[in-house]
Structures are given as structure tokens and as C-alpha cells.
C-alpha positions in Angstrom: 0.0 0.0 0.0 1.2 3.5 -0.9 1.5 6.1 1.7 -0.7 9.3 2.0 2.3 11.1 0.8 3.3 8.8 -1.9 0.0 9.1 -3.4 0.3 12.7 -3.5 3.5 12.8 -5.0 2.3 10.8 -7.7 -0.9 12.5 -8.2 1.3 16.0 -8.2 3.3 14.4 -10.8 1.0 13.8 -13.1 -1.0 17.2 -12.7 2.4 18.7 -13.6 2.8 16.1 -16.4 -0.5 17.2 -18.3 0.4 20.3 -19.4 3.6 19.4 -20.6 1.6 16.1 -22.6 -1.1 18.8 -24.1 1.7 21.4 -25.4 3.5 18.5 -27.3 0.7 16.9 -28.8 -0.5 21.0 -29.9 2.9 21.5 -31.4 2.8 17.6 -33.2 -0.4 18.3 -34.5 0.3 21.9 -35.2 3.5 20.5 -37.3 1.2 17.7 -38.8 -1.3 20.2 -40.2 2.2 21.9 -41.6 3.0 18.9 -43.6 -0.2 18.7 -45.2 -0.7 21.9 -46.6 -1.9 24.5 -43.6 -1.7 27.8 -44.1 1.3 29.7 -42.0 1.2 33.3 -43.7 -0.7 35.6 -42.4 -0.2 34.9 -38.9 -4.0 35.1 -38.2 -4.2 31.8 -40.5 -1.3 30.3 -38.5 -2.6 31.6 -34.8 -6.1 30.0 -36.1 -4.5 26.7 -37.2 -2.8 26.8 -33.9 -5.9 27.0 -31.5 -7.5 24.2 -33.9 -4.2 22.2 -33.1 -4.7 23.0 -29.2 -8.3 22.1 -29.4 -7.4 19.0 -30.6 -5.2 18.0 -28.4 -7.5 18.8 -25.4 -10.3 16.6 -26.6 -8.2 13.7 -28.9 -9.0 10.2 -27.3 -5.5 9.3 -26.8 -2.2 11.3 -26.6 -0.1 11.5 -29.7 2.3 8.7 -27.6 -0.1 6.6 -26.3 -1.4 6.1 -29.7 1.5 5.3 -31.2 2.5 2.8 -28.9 -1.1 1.1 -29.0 -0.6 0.8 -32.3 2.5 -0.9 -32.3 1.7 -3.1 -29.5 -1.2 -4.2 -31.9 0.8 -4.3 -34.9 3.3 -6.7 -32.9 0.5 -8.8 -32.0 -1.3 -9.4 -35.2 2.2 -10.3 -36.5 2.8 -12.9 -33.8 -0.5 -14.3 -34.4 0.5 -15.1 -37.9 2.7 -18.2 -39.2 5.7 -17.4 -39.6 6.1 -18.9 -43.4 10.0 -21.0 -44.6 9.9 -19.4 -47.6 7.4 -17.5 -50.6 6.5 -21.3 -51.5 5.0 -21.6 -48.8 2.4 -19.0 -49.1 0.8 -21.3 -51.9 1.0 -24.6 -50.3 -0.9 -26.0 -47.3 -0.8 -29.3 -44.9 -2.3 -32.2 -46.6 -4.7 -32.6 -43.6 -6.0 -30.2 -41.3 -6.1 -31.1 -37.7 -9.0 -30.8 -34.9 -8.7 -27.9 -32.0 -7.7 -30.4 -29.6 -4.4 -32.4 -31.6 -1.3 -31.3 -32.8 -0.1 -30.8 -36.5 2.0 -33.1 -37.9 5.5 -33.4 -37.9 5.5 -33.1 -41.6 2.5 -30.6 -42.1 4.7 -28.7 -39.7 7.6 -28.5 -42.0 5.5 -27.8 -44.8 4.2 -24.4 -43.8 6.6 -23.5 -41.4 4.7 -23.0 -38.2 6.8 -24.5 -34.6 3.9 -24.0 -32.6 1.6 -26.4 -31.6 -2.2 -26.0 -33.4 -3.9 -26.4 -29.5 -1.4 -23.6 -28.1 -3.4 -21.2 -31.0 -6.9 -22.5 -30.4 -7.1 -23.5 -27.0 -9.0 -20.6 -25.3 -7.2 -20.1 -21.6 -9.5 -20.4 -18.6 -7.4 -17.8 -16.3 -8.9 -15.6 -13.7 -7.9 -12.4 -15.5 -9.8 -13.5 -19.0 -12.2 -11.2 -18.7 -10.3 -8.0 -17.7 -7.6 -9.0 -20.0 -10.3 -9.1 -23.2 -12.2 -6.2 -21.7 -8.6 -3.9 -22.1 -8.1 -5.5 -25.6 -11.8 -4.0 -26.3 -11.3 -0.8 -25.2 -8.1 0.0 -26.7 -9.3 -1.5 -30.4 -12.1 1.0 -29.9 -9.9 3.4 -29.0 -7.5 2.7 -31.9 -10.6 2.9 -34.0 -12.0 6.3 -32.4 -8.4 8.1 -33.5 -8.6 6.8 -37.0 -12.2 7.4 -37.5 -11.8 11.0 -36.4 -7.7 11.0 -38.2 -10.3 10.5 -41.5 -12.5 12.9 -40.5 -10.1 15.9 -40.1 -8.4 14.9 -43.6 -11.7 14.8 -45.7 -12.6 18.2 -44.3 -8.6 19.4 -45.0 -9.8 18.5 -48.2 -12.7 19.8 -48.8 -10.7 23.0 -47.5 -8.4 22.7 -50.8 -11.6 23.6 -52.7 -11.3 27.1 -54.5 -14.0 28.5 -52.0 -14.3 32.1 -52.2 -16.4 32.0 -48.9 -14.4 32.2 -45.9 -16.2 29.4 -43.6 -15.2 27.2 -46.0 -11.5 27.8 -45.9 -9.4 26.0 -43.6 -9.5 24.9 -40.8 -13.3 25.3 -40.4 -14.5 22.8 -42.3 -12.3 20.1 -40.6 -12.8 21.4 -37.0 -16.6 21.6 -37.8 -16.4 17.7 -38.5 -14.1 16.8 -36.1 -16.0 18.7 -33.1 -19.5 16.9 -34.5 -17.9 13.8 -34.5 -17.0 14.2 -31.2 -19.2 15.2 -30.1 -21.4 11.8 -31.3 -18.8 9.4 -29.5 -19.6 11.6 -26.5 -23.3 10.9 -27.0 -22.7 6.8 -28.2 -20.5 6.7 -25.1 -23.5 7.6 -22.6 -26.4 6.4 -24.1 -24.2 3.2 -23.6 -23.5 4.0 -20.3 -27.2 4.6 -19.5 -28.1 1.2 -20.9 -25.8 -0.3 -19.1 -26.8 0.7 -16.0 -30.4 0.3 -17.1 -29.5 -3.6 -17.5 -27.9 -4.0 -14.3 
């Protein structure tokens, strides 16, 4: 157990933290919006870009690092869940027979396509006491991984739409992608409690 003042060192620490998280990931996205095209001259047009970069940082599902490294945790995974093929062959041949859930491949069909794990180690689901929370996590972070590109798409169709030769200014950048991405948002907000309220309900 963690003292009173160890708990208050930590909670101090990461007060102090946040601010520091929320000006990097305004200046990444600020320098993202650089790269694709985002008006820097007149300052007016940059401060504006800048504000739509801080705004997006307050309110992004994940921080620019934390979202990175989900998605290379789940990059790693889907690659270890695949078989890990000899050579090019062996992307067009297969075992002559293909084994239950409960038995082991073959010795041969196991030189054939290259795979040193047993078939039961993949498909045996593991009755452990932290299933649950384990595939709860996995949930949530998918759906999180899936909120940032959903709303990543979002802000480059309306960057796009921006490009348009618009002679009215509400239709010039950034508005038209900060109008999606707050509306956007804002329906995850509203999916996220009507959920909640179900939830609840069916408890």
C-alpha cells in the first residue's frame, strides 16, 4: 500500500505532467497540419491553425504517444498471431490434412508451412482468472484505436474539402475540418453515454 504522501507525490506528478503532454501533442499536431498543406502566412491563419491544433489536443481520445504505442503493441500482435512462413513457396502450399482444435499438426504438415507452434497452443482458449479483464482492455483499446482513425479521416476529408477554390471564408481552412471533427466528437460523447445509461439500465 502507498503512503498518503506517496500518493500525493504521484498525483502532483501527473498534474504537472499534463500540461507538458497537451503542449507536445498541440505543437505535433500543429506540425502535422504543416506537412499537409496548412496555411502559416498571415499569422492570423497560423494563430487559427494553432488553436485548432490545441483544441485538438485537449479533446483527442489518446495522446499522440499513447497512440502510437497502442498501435504498435497491436501491430506486434497481429504479426505474432500469424505463421511465420519458410519461404514464398509456402504462401501457396498447405498441410495435406487439417487437424481438430484439440491435436497437434503433424510433424511433416509442420515442416510444410513452417509454423513450430503447436495448433492447441493457438486455439485452446485459456481459462485464467484475469480473461475477462484481459479481453475487456483489448476492447477498449481496439475501440480506441478505431475512435483516432475514424476522427484522423474525419479531419483529412474536411482538409480536403478545404483545398476547394472557396471564395467564402467558412469554407476555408480549418473550419470545415474542426466543424467535422467537433461533430464527430461530439457523437462518440453521445454513443459513449447512451451506452453507459443502458448499461446501467441492464444491471
Amino acid at each position: 500500500m502507498l503512503s498518503v504522501h506517496q500518493q500525493l507525490q504521484r498525483l502532483w506528478c501527473a498534474a504537472r505532467s499534463a500540461p507538458v503532454r497537451v503542449f507536445q501533442d498541440t505543437v505535433a499536431w500543429f506540425v502535422v497540419f504543416f506537412l499537409l498543406g496548412a496555411p502559416v502566412l498571415p499569422m492570423s491563419r497560423a494563430g487559427i491553425t494553432l488553436v485548432s491544433a490545441l483544441v485538438i489536443a485537449l479533446t483527442w481520445p489518446l495522446t499522440i504517444s499513447a497512440w502510437a504505442a497502442l498501435l504498435a503493441t497491436s501491430l506486434q500482435r497481429d504479426r505474432q498471431k500469424q505463421p511465420i512462413m519458410s519461404t514464398a513457396v509456402d504462401l501457396f502450399t498447405t498441410p495435406f490434412s487439417v487437424p481438430s482444435h484439440d491435436a497437434r499438426l503433424e510433424p511433416a504438415a509442420n515442416e510444410r508451412c513452417g509454423v513450430d507452434v503447436r495448433m492447441e497452443d493457438v486455439l485452446t482458449v485459456k481459462k485464467a482468472d484475469n480473461e475477462l479483464s484481459v479481453r475487456g482492455y483489448a476492447s477498449v483499446e481496439a475501440a480506441q484505436l478505431t475512435r483516432c482513425f475514424v476522427l484522423a479521416a474525419v479531419l483529412l476529408g474536411g482538409g480536403l474539402f478545404g483545398q476547394l477554390d472557396w471564395q467564402i471564408a467558412y469554407q476555408v481552412w480549418p473550419y470545415p475540418s474542426l466543424s467535422a471533427y467537433v461533430v464527430a466528437r461530439l457523437a462518440f460523447e453521445a454513443y459513449d453515454r447512451v451506452r453507459g445509461r443502458g448499461g446501467a439500465l441492464r444491471k
